[in-house]
N, C-alpha and C positions, 0 to 999 in steps of 0.2 A: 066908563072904561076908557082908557086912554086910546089912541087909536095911533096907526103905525107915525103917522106926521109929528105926534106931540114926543118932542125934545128938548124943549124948554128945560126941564127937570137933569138933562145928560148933558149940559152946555160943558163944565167942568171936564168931563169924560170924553167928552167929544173931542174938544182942542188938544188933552193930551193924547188921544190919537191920532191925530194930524200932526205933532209934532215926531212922536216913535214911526209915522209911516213915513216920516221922509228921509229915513235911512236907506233905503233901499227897496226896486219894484219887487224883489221876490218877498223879504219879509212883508211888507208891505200885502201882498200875495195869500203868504202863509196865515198872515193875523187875521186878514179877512173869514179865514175858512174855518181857524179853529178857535180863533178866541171870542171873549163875549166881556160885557162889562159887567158890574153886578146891577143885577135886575132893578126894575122898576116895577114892584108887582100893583097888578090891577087885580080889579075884580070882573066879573061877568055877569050879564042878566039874559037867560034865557032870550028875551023881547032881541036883543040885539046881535044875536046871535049871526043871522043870516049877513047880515053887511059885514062883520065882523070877520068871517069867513072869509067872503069875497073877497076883504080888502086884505086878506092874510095870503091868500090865491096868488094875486097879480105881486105880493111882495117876492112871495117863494121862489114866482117863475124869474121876476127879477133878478133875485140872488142867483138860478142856477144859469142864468147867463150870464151875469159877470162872469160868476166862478169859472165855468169853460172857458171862457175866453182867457181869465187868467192863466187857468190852469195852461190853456195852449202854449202861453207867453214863453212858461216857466221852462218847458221843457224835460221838467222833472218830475221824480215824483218820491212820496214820504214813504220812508221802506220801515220805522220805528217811530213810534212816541213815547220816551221813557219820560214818566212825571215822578219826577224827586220830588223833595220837602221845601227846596228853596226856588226850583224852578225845573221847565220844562224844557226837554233835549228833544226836537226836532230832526231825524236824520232823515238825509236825503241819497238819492238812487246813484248819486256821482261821489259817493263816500263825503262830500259836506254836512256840514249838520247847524241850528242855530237855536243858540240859547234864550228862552222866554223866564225870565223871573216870573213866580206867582204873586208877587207884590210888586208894584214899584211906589216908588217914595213921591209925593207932591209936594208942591211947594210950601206950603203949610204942614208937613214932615206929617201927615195925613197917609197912610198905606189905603192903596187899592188894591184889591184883589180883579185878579183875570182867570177865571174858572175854565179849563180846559176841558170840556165833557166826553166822554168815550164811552163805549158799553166794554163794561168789563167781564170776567171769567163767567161771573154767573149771573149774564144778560141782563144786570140791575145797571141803571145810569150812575157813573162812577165820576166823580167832580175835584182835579186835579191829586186822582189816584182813588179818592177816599169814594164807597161804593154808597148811592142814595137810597137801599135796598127799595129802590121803584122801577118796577121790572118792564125793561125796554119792550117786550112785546106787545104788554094792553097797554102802554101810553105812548102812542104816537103822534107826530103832528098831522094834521090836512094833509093828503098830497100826498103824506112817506111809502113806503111802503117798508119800514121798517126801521132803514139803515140811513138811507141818504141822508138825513139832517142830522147825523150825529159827527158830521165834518171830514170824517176819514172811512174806507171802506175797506177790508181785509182781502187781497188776491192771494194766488200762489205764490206769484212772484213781487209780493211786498202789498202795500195798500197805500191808495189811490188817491187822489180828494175828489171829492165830488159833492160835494155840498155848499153853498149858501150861506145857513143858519148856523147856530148851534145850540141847542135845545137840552131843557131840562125839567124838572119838575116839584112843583111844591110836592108835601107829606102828605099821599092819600086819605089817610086816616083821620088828618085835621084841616085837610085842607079843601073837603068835598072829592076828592082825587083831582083836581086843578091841575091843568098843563102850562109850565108857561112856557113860553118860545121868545129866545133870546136873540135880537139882530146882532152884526156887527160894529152899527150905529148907535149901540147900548139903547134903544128901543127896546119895549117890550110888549106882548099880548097875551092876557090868561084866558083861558076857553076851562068854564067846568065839564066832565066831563056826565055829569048828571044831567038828566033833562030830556025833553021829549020829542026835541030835537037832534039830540046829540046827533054828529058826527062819527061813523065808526072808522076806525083806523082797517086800511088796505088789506087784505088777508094775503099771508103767507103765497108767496107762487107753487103752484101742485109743478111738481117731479111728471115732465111731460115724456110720455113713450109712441115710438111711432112704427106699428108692426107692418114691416115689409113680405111680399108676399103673390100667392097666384093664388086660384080658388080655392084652397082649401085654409090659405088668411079669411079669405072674401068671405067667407060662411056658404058654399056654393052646398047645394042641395039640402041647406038649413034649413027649417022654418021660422021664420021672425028672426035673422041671422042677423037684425042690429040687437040682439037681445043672447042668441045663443050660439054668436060665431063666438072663437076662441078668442081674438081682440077684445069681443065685451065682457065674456066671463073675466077672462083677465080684468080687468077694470074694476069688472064687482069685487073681485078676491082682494088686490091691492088696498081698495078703502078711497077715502076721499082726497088722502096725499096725494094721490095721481092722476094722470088722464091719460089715458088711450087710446089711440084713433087708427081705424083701421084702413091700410090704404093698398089692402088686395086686392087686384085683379085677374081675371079668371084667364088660365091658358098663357101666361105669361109665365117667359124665360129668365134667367141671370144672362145667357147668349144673347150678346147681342144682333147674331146674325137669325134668332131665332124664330122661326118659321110654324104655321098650322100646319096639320100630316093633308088636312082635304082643301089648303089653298097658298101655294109655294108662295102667292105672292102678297099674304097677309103677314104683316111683320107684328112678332110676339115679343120682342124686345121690351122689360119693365122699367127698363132704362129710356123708354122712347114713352112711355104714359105721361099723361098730364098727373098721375095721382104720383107719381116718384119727384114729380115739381112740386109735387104738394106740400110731400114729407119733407122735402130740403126746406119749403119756406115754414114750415109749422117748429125750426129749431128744435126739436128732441136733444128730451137728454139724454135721453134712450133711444138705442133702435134696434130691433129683434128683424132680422133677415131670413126668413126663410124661404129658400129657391131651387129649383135642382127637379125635384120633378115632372115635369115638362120638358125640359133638357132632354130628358132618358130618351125620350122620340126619336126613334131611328133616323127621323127628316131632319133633326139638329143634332143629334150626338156624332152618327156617323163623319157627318164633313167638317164640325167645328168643336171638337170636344177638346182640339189643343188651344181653343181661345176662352175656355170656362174661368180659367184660371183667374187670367188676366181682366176678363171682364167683373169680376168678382169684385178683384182690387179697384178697377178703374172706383167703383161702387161706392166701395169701404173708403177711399181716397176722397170722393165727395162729401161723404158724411163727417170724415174726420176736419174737413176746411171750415165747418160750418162755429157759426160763435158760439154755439151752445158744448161746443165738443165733446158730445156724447158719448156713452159707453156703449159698445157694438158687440153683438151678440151673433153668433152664427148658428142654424140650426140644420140639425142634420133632417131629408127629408122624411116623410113618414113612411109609413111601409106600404107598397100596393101586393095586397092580398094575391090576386090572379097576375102572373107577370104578361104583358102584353094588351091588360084593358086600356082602351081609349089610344091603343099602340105606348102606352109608358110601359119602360123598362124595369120592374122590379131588381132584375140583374145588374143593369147597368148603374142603378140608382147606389144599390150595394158595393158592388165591385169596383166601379168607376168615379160617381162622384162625391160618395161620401170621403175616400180619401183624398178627393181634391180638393173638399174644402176642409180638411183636415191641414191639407200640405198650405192653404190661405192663412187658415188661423195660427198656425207654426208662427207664418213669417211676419206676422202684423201682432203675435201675442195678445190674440183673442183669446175667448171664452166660448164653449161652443158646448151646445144646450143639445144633447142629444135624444131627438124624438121620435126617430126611428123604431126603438126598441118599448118606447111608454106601455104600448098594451100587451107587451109580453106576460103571460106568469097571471093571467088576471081571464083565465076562459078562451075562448073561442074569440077570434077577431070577428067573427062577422057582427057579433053584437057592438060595435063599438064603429060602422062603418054604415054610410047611407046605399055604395057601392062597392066596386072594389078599391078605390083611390080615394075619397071624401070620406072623412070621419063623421056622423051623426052629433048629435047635441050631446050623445053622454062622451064622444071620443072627446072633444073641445072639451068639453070639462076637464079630461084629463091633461090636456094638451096646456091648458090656461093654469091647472092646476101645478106642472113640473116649472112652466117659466117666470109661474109668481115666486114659488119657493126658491128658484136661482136669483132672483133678482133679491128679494126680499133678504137674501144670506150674504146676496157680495156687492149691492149697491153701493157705488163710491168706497168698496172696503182698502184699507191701508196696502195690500198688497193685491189689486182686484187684477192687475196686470200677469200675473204671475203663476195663476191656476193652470194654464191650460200647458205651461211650458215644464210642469211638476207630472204631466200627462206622461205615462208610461206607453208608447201604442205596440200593439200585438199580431203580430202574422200568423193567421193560421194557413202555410200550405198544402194543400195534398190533394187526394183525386175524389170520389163522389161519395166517399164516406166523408170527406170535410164538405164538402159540397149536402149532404143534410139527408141522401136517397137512403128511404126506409123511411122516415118521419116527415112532421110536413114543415119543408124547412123555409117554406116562405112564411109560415109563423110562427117561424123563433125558434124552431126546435133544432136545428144543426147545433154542433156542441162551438161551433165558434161563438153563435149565439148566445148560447148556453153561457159561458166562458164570462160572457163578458157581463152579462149581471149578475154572476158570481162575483167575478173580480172587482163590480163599482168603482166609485168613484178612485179617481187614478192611474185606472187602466181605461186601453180602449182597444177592442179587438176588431179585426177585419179580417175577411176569409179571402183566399186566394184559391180555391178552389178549381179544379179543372176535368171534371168528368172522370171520365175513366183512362188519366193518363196513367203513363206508368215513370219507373229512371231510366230505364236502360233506354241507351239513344235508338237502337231501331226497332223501336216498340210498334206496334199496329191496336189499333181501335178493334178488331175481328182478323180471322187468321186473309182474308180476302182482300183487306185492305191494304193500300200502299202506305213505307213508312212515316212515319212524322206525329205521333202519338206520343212521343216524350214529354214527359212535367212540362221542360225548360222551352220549348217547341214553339212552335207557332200561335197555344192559343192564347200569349199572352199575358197569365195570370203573374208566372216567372216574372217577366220583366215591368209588371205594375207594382209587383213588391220592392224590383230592385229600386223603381224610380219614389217609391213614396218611403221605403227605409225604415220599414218598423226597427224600434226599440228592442223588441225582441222575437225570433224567429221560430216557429215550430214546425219541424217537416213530420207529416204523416203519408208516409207515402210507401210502398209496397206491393199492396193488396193486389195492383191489376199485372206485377211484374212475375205474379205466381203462374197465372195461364198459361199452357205449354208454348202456345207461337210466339211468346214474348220470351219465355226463360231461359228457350235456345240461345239467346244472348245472353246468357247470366255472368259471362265474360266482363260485359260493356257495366255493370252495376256500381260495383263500387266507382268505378274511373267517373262515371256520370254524377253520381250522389256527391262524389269529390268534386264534378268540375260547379255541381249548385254551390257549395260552401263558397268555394276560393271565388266565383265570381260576387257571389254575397259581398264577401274580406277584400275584394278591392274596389269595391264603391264606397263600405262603409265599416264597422265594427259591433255588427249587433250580437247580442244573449244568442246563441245557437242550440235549439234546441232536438235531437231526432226519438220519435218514437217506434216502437214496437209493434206491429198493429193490431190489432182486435182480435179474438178469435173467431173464426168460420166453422160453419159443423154443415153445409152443403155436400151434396155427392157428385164427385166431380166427374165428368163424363169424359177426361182424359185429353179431350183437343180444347172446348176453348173455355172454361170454368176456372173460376181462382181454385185455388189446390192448400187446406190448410196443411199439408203433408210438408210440401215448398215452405211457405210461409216457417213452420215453425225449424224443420231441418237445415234450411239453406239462408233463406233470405235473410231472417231476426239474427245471425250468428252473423249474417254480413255487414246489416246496418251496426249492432254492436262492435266491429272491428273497425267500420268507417268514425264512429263517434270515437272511439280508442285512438286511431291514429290525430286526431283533430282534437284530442282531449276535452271532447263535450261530453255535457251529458245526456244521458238517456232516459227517458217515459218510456216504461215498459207495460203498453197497455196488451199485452199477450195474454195474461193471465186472470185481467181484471172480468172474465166474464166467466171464471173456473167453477164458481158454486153456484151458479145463477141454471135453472130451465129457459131454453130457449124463449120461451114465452116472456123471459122478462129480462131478456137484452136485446135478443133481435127481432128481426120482423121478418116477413113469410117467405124470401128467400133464404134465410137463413147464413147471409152475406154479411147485410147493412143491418146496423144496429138499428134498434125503435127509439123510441124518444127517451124510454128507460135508460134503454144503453148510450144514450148522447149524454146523457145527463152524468152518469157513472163516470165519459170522458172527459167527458166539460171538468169534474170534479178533482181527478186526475190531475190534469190540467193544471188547475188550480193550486192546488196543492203543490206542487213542482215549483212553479212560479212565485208564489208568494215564499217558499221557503229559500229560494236561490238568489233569489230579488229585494 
């Protein structure tokens, strides 16, 4: 077999490319990277195989330093290779371009051919256009990993050179499948691709993901959680295109000021772990975030819950600098069953920081993987939970199960930026009938809940709920209490809607303005219900929606009990004349419990609906919205 030094045979070919490169260092440049002489084909003998190799080794790494270094020279880079019939157009990144004839003439009117190689449409090696149907993936040179030896690389923003060689191949089928590889030097070397030795070409790089996280990433109260946290399941589902690597830590914040509840001065910050250095250096192309949880902690939410935001971003801003520039996933956290285990806020998690990483993903046109709600609709939570905050082996399955099917439906898709901004989101306001009492609405059963796996994909509901307030501004909590029991009031929920701006708005609110020590002000009602809208209409422009409320079959005892007497005489004729004047519409859920036995709307006050009657509103609801929408 010929070996890389023997040129003897290329003297002819050789000199006329020392005379064509002395036109110019960038041709000169260019011709190195993409063109080739016509072969010198050898043959191969297993026996020599190994030198063979090595001495093809020390060639390769040769060529890819020149080529850098040319490449450096150039300053440029190749944004088109169009190969005509008579020759090949070279464009370059500063709108130049340089013309390479497929023939040129020798002095003996002798035509040489200069084979330009690229991979074409259908990944077959394609030789000044025309396709070798020999399919660039199983024949690769030593060393490739695919692409690099076929002299040009495809970016987003044009393609590159990066290569050395340029390579091609004899006809499999007659030719033992023989690779040859062709220098710039008009050298050659055949390697069969038979034998018991052979060589096997580089495999494909796996689509790397890197799940960010606190312990319930970590697999905390797993068993064997390098096998049945959600990170591994994940991994199993995906298949062997990818890798997965888990880089949860247990007790850790998105806050970076974030703190343990039983040691102020142990810092929970996931942004201060060695495993978030990890995940930057391990290059993801993926990265799945889920955080928030731990936050909820009275000891970090209270004093830094106006720094979530921002630390979020700080985050997302690291991930985004990285060369891999992966696609970032935000997840909303999971649900904690009892609110207040381990001091995590189930409240807080709901009400506070799920729309803050909601207001995150707005402004960076994320994708946000919503796991909050997974084990709704599916039995009782506690099967699916080791406590009340850690999901067991069968939750992680589901958990592994909802982030493969997102990923597996928008990886790298054409518009993958664009999902979450097609998001319709949903306010549910009102007092302790939206707030879930009667049902058990820390699993799932309030009709905000409800609502919103109704509604799927495209919508996203959040409740705003606020106990037992009422409109009218000098509402009281019991006839004993001092005032400040109004919706829009002190606790809150008002001014988290106004700052987070749902898409579209639903007041259900009435119920507690029925009680006699409230109604004395029935004055203040509509002027209040008015001053919610207009302050809504100058932040923003959302879908306005007022409902009707429920009906009550309680006996009222006259001082401090809702009164459906109020409700359906006074109050419903009011909210309908506030939506008249403001030309909204109206959910008239008054009537939707007319044929129903108490036993299968409400529950044992005879107040709050049961989870039947959330579901009846949730549906309502629904119905409304999707027809106006």
């Amino acid at each position: 077999m010929k070996t890389l030094n023997q040129k003897q045979k290329h003297g002819k070919h050789s000199q006329m490319m020392k005379r064509l490169f002395k036109t110019n260092h960038l041709f000169k440049s260019v011709l190195y990277l993409i063109l080739c002489m016509m072969p010198f084909f050898a043959s191969c003998q297993n026996d020599d195989w190994k030198s063979e190799i090595d001495a093809l080794k020390t060639e390769l790494e040769a060529q890819k330093k020149l080529i850098t270094e040319l490449g450096n020279s150039s300053g440029r880079t190749i944004i088109d290779v169009v190969v005509g019939e008579e020759a090949t157009i070279i464009k370059f990144s500063d709108n130049t371009e340089v013309e390479i004839p497929n023939k040129l003439e020798q002095e003996d009117n002798n035509s040489v051919s200069f084979p330009v190689v690229l991979i074409g449409e259908d990944d077959n090696y394609t030789v000044n256009g025309e396709s070798t149907g020999v399919d660039s993936k199983l024949y690769t040179p030593v060393l490739s990993n695919g692409k690099w030896a076929i002299g040009v690389k495809e970016y987003a923003a044009g393609t590159e050179i990066f290569a050395g060689i340029v390579e091609t191949t004899g006809t499999p089928e007659g030719n033992g499948g023989q690779i040859i590889f062709y220098f710039v030097d008009g050298t050659s070397v055949g390697i069969d691709k038979k034998g018991a030795n052979e060589e096997q070409p580089t495999p494909a790089a796996k689509i790397r993901i890197a799940c960010i996280g606190n312990s319930i990433t970590y697999g905390a109260t797993i068993a064997n959680r390098d096998v049945n946290s959600y990170p591994a399941k994940l991994g199993e589902m995906l298949g062997g295109d990818y890798e997965v690597k888990n880089f949860g830590v247990s007790g850790k914040t998105m806050l970076m000021a974030g703190t343990d509840q039983n040691d102020p001065m142990q810092e929970c910050a996931y942004m201060k772990t060695g495993q978030y250095r990890d995940a930057q250096a391990y290059n993801p192309d993926i990265v799945i975030i889920k955080l928030g949880t731990n936050d909820s902690k009275p000891c970090n939410w209270n004093t830094h819950k106006d720094e979530f935001e921002g630390n979020m971003q700080t985050m997302i801003d690291a991930f985004k600098e990285l060369d891999s520039n992966p696609k970032i996933y935000l997840c909303y956290p999971t649900r904690v069953i009892n609110d207040g285990a381990f001091t995590i806020s189930e409240e807080t998690i709901h009400d506070q920081i799920i729309p803050k990483i909601s207001n995150v993903a707005r402004e960076n046109s994320l994708n946000v993987i919503n796991l909050h709600n997974v084990f709704d609709g599916k039995g009782g939570l506690d099967q699916f939970y080791n406590d009340n905050v850690h999901p067991n082996e069968a939750g992680a399955t589901i958990l592994a199960e909802v982030i493969s099917r997102v990923i597996l439906e928008n990886v790298f898709p054409s518009e993958e930026l664009e999902h979450f901004d097609k998001v319709k989101t949903v306010g549910c306001l009102g007092d302790d009938v939206t707030f879930g009492v009667g049902a058990n609405y820390s699993g799932g059963e309030a009709y905000p809940d409800v609502l919103n796996n109704l509604l799927g994909d495209g919508y996203e509901v959040t409740n705003y709920h606020a106990g037992s307030r009422a409109v009218v501004k000098n509402a009281r909590e019991t006839p004993d209490n001092e005032l400040g029991n109004a919706y829009y009031g002190t606790n809150g929920a008002f001014l988290r809607a106004l700052n987070n701006k749902p898409d579209i708005v639903i007041f259900n609110l009435g119920l507690n303005d029925s009680k006699p020590f409230n109604w004395e002000h029935k004055e203040q009602f509509k002027e209040s219900y008015q001053y919610m809208i207009d302050e809504l209409k100058k932040v923003y422009s959302p879908k306005i929606y007022l409902c009707c409320p429920t009906e009550v079959r309680n006996t009222p005892n006259g001082t401090t009990t809702v009164s459906w007497q109020t409700l359906k005489e006074e109050i419903i004729p009011l909210i309908r004349e506030v939506a008249e004047d403001n030309e909204l519409p109206v959910i008239d859920l008054s009537a939707l419990f007319d044929s129903k036995q108490d036993s299968e709307c409400l529950s044992g006050d005879k107040v709050h609906p049961n989870k039947a009657g959330y579901e009846m509103i949730a549906a309502a609801l629904k119905d409304a919205i999707t027809t106006n929408n």
